[in-house]
C-alpha positions, 0 to 999 in steps of 0.5 A: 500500500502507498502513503502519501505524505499531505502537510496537514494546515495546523501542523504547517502553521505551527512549524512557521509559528516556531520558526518566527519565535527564535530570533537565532534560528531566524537569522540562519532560515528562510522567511516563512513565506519562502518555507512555506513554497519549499514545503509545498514544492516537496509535497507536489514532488512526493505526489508526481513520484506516486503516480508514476510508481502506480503507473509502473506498477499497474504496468507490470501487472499487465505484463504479467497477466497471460495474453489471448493467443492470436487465434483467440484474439482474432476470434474475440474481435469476430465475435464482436463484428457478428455481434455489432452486425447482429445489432444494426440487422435487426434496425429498420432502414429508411430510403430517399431514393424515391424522393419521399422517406420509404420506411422498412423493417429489417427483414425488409418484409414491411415497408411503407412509404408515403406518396403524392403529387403536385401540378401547376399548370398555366394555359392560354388559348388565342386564334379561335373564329369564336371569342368564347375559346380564347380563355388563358388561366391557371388551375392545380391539375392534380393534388394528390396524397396517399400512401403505398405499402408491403406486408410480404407478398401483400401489398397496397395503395391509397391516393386521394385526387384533388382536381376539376374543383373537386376530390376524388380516389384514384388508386386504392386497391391490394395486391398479391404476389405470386407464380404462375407456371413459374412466371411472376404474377400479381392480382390486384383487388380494388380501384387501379388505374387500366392496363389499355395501351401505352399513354393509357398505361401510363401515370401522367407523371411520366407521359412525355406530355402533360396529357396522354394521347387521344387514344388514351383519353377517349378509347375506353369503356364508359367506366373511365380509367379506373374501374373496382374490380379484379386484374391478374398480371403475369410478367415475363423476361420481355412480356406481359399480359393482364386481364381484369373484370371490374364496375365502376369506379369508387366515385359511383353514387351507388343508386344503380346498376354498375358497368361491367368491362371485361378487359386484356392487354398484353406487350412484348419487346423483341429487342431489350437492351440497355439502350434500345428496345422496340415495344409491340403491344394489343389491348381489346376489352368487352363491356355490358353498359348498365341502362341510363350509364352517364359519360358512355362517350368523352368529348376530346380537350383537344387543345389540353385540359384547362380549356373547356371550350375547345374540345370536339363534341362526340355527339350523343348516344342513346340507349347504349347496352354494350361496347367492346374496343381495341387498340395496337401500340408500337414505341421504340426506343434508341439512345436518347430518341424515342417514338411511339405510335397507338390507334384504336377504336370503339363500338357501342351498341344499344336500341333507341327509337329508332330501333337497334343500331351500332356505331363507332369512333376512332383514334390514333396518335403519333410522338416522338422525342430527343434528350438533348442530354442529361437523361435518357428516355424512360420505359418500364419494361414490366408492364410495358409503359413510361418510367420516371426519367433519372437525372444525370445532374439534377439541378438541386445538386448543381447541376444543369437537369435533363433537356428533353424535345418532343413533338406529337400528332392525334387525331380522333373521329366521332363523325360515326355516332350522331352529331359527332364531329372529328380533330386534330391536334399539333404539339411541340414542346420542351420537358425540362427534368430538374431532378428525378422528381420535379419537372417543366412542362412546355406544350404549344399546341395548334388544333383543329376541329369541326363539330356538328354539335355544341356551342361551337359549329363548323371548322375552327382552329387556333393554339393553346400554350400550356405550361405546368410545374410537376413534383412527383415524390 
């Protein structure tokens, strides 16, 4: 054990006291102030020796101890590592690479993430022979909120729409993973957005324009885009096909009879490489229209969605009872270049006064676009529609974003059904992509219609410059 030796304060005073009371010793020693620093001088020194004697002490006793051999010490830190990974694996992992926070359990078996989108948009029309369709004005195209997720092999998604002044669900259904005949599959219960064509395939997050093609909008059963129903997809290397049965969509009023549409599609790419493929696609669908059904035919915004009035009024038709469509679709895509092409066609049966009677209309659209650089063009192989464009040098991180130049004719042809006129339409624009998430949209379009109905007859003409702002997340 180790003494250490602490001046105690009254014995201290005592030796000073005594060394000031002889005047002899006096004169022979330092003053007492000076003694007094000696004295503490010693007692630092004695304490600085004792640590260092601990130390070596504690030094020695290491030495003597005996040491892991290096096979049991590499064993010990493996131990460890497995320990400290065991830790971290059993963490959740949260992942921004889709612009929102997607939220995942360890064994990545529950995710969740939530999801949304912003449109703005800008429209201005001019050149109309009537004054009534020169209208320029902003609107928010699309607020939409919602959340997607995974338990397992189930998954789901919920999105409300705040659009046309109004709210309404979009996509709310689930979904179940699994294998056919050792391919791929998913069957999907609930609202989901149709499996019909290219552009009609395709979220308008990721069309090329601000609003899908002719045959994209107006060749579809009298449900619209969305129906409540069944789809079973089945994916293989370079294919797909899907068949679905499903009503109404959830914004049915629930006083009457739903639509029923029995549908299919299916694609192929028989070329698909990193940098060129060619995309070959059919899609065909039966539908059993419930008597006094509303919005049977669409007319067509011709000049983009903002403007009401011009559009190409498809006539009426009375007394539908059932409808079946197709269409054909061709894309290809090579190195920064991309083109497409879609037509399709529709005919509704029904009895009006005049007795039976079946009619018809179709449509067709051609696009194509070049990257001036900074992205590439976006294609979704699995299911055969548009992806999310990836931004080499997103503007956000200091970079200059992705170009893109693009330009698109359609037509569509009501002149079958009674009252209904036909149109055309010219587009050419520009996308700028200021990261993986948000772009600007610039469209000019110069239309054409010729209405036999409506408020505005006859052959008229004019352009329509639409600009949006998009984030995606």
């Amino acid at each position: 054990m180790t003494n250490r030796f602490r001046p105690h304060p009254i014995a201290l005073a005592t030796l000073i006291a005594a060394a000031g009371a002889s005047g002899e010793a006096a004169a022979q020693t330092p003053d007492s102030a000076e003694l007094l620093r000696l004295v503490q001088a010693q007692a630092e020194r004695i304490e600085r020796l004792e640590r260092r004697l601990a130390a070596v002490e504690g030094g020695a006793a290491a030495a003597d101890a005996p040491k892991p051999a290096p096979a049991a010490e590499a064993a010990g830190a493996a131990a460890r590592l497995d320990k400290l990974e065991q830790v971290q694996a059993r963490q959740p992992t949260v992942n921004w690479s889709k612009g929102a926070p997607q939220f995942a359990s360890a064994d990545g078996r529950s995710v969740f993430r939530p999801r949304g989108r912003v449109f703005l948009d800008a429209s201005s029309t001019g050149g109309s022979r009537f004054a009534g369709r020169d209208l320029s004005g902003t609107e928010v195209r699309s607020l939409r909120l919602g959340a997607e997720g995974a338990y397992g092999r189930i998954g789901w998604n919920l999105e409300g729409d705040f659009a046309d002044n109004g709210v309404s669900w979009k996509s709310a259904y689930v979904s179940f993973a699994h294998t056919v005949f050792g391919q791929k599959s998913e069957l999907t219960v609930g609202n989901r957005l149709n499996d019909r064509g290219l552009d009609g395939s395709s979220s308008t997050s990721n069309t090329p324009f601000q609003e899908r093609n002719v045959v994209g909008t107006l060749v579809l059963p009298q449900r619209g885009l969305f129906g409540v129903g069944l789809t079973e997809r089945v994916f293989g290397r370079n294919w797909h096909a899907s068949l679905s049965a499903a009503g109404n969509d959830l914004d049915n009023a629930g006083d009457g009879n739903d639509s029923l549409t029995w549908a299919a599609r299916a694609h192929w790419n028989p070329i698909k490489r990193e940098r060129a493929l060619v995309h070959l696609g059919a899609w065909a669908f039966h539908e059993d229209i419930a008597a006094g059904s509303a919005g049977v035919v669409r007319a067509a915004a011709i000049g983009g969605h903002f403007n009401d009035e011009v559009k190409i009024a498809p006539g009426s038709v009375v007394g539908a009872e059932r409808g079946r469509g197709h269409g054909v679709e061709l894309a290809t895509v090579a190195g920064p270049f991309w083109a497409s092409g879609e037509w399709g066609r529709r005919r509704i049966e029904g009895r009006d006064r005049g007795g039976r009677y079946g009619v018809g209309y179709d449509a067709h659209a051609v696009s194509a676009g070049w990257f001036l650089g900074g992205g590439a063009p976006a294609y979704g192989a699995d299911n055969g529609t548009w992806g999310r464009v990836k931004v080499e040098r997103p503007v956000t991180a200091g970079g200059r974003g992705a170009w893109e130049l693009k330009a698109r004719y359609e037509n569509a042809d009501f002149r079958d059904l009674p009252g209904g006129g036909a149109g055309n339409a010219w587009t050419v624009g520009a996308n700028w992509y200021l990261n993986d998430y948000s772009r600007v949209m610039l469209d000019l379009v110069r239309w054409q219609t010729d209405n036999r109905s409506g408020k505005y007859l006859l052959a008229d003409d004019g352009y329509t410059f639409n600009t949006r702002l998009q984030l995606v997340f």
